[in-house]
C-alpha positions in Angstrom: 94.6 87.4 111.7 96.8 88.0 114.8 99.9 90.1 113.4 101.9 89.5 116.1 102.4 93.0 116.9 101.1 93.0 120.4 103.5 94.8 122.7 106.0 96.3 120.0 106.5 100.1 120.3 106.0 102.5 117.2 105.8 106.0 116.6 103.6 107.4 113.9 104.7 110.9 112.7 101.9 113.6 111.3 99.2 111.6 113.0 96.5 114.0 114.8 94.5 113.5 111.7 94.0 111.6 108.0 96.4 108.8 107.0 99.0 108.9 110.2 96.1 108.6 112.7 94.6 105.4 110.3 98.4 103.8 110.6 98.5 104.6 114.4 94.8 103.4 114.9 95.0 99.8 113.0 98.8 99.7 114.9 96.9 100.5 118.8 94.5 97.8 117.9 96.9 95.6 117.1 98.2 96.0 120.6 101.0 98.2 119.8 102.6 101.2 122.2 101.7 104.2 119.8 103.3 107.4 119.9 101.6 109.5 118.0 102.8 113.3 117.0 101.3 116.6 115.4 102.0 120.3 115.8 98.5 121.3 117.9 98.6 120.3 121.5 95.0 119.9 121.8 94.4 118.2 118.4 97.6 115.6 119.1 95.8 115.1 122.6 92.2 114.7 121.6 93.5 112.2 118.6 95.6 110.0 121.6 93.1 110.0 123.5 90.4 108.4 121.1 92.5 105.8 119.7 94.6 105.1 123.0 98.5 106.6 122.2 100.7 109.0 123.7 100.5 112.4 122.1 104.1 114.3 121.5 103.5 118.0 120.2 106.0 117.8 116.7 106.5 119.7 113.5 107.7 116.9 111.3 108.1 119.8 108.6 111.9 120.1 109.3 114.7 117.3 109.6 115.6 118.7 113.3 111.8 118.5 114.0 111.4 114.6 113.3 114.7 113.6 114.6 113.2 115.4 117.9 110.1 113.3 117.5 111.6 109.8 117.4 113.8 110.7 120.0 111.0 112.0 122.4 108.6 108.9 121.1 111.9 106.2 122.1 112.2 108.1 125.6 108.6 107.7 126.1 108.0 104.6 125.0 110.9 102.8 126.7 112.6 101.7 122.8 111.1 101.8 119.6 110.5 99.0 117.4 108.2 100.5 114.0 108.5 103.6 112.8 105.9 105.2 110.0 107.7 108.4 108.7 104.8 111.1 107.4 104.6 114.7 106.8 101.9 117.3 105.1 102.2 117.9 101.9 104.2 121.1 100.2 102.3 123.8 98.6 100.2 123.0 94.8 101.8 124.2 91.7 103.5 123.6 88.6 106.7 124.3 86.7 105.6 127.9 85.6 104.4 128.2 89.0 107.0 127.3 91.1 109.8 129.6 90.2 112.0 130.4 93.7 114.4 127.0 94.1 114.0 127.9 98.1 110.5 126.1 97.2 112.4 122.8 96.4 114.6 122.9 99.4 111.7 123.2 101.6 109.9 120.7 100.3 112.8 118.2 100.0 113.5 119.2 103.5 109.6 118.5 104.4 109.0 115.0 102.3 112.7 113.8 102.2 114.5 115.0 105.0 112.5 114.6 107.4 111.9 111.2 106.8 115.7 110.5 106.7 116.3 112.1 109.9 113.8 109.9 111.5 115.4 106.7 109.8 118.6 107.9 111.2 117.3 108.5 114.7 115.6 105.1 114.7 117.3 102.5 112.2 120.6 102.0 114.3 118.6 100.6 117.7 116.4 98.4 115.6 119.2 96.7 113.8 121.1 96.6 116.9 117.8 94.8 118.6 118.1 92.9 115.1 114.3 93.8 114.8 112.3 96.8 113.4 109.7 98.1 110.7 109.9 101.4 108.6 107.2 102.0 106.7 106.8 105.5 105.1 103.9 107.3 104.1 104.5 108.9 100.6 102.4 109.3 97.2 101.3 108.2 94.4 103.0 110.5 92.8 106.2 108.5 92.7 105.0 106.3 90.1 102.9 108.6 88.4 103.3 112.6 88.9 100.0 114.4 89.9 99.9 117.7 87.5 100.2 120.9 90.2 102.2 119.3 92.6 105.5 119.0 91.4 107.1 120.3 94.9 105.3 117.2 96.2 106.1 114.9 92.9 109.9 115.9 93.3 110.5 115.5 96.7 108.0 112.2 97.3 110.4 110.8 94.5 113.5 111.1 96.1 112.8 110.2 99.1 111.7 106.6 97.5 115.3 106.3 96.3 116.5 106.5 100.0 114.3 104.0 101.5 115.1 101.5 98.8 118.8 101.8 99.5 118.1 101.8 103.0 116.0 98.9 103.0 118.5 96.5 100.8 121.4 97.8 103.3 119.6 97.0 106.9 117.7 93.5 105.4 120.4 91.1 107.2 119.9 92.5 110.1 116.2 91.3 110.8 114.8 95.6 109.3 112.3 96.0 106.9 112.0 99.4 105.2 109.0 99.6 103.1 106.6 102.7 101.6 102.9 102.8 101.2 101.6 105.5 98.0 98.3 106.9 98.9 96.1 108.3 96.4 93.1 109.8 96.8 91.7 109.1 100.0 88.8 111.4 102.0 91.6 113.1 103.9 92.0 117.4 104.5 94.8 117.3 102.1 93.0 115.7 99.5 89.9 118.0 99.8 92.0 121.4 100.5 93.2 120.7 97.0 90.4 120.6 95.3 90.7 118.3 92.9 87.8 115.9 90.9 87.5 113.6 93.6 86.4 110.3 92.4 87.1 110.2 88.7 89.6 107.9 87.6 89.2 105.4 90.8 88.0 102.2 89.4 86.5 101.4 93.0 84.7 104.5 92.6 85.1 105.9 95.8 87.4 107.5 98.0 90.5 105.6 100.0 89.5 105.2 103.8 92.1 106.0 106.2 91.4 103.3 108.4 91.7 101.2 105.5 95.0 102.8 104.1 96.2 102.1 107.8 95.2 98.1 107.6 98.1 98.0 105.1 100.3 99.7 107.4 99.7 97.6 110.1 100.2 94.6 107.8 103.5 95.5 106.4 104.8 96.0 110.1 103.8 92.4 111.4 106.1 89.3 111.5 104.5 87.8 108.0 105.7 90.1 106.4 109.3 89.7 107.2 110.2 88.9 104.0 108.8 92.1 102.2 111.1 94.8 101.8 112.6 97.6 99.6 108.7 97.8 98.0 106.5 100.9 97.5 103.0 99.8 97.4 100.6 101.8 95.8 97.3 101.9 98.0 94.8 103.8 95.8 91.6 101.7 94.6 93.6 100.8 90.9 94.2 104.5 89.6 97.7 104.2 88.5 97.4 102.7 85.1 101.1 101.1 84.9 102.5 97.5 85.1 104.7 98.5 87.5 
């Protein structure tokens, strides 16, 4: 199926490696301009050059970091017409855990900020072109909190709450805001963490990032103009719920 993506410009945030580089691969073979960023020069650069982007050196950790990277991947790119928001996840831990409320801030700054100050960097030029994409990378989580994680759980869900206003306030003007919620897919994160891999995955495998990114790409191509506001969960049938 030919999305009709073919010369659009995007830039992928957090994408030297797991779920960003899938979304910035599937984009570049669509025949997208990728710009691609990640906080190791030589990783961002080896990752660019295998899938064909431009590499930015970013830490999308901090609002001022991924404002900076939309507005170096517009500059380089000559406009900017998708944008995939992404960033590592915070620290494991629970309630007991987690005790210092600077914790929250950084995360919220990490998984929520950050993401709005790339929509606010990028959003206004692609409803002034009266064309653009958003699609955010986020968890899970939102629909169903992962136990040990509930920097992650807590800022994952309010940064949901954002894109849906966002995406009901820019619809008219030709934007689609959308999220994708990984689960568990054969990524760093997901392996750093430890966790029982496979149970609970009624495919019975782990998510492949090139796979996860094959959703991206779709979400970002002109038939799916008229899907917005959603948050798709993209993890082999875990989540239990209706909704």
């Amino acid at each position: 199926m030919d999305l009709g993506l073919a010369g659009r410009r995007a830039a992928v945030a957090a994408a030297s490696r797991g779920l960003g580089r899938g979304s910035a691969a599937a984009l570049a073979a669509e025949g997208v301009q990728v710009a691609i960023c990640g906080r190791r020069a030589d990783v961002v650069e080896a990752t660019a050059a295998e899938i064909g982007a431009v590499p930015i050196v970013a830490d999308v950790s901090t609002a001022e970091g991924g404002q900076g990277f939309v507005r170096d991947a517009r500059a380089a790119l000559g406009g900017l017409d998708i944008l995939v928001p992404n960033a590592g996840g915070p620290p494991p831990g629970g309630f007991a855990a987690v005790t210092d409320p600077a914790e929250y801030a950084r995360a919220f700054e990490q998984n929520a900020l950050s993401t709005i100050a790339m929509c606010l960097e990028a959003v206004p030029g692609m409803r002034a072109q009266r064309w653009g994409r958003v699609v955010a990378i986020t968890s899970i989580s939102v629909r169903q909190p992962i136990p040990d994680l509930i920097l992650s759980n807590t800022a994952r869900a309010g940064v949901t709450g954002f894109l849906k206003t966002l995406a009901r306030e820019v619809a008219g003007d030709g934007v689609t805001v959308n999220s994708l919620q990984p689960g568990s897919h054969d990524t760093d994160r997901v392996r750093a963490l430890g966790h029982d891999l496979t149970t609970g995955i009624p495919v019975g495998e782990l998510g492949r990032p090139e796979d996860f990114g094959a959703c991206c790409a779709f979400l970002c191509s002109e038939q799916a103009r008229f899907v917005t506001g959603v948050a798709i969960p993209v993890d082999g049938g875990a989540h239990g719920g209706l909704q």
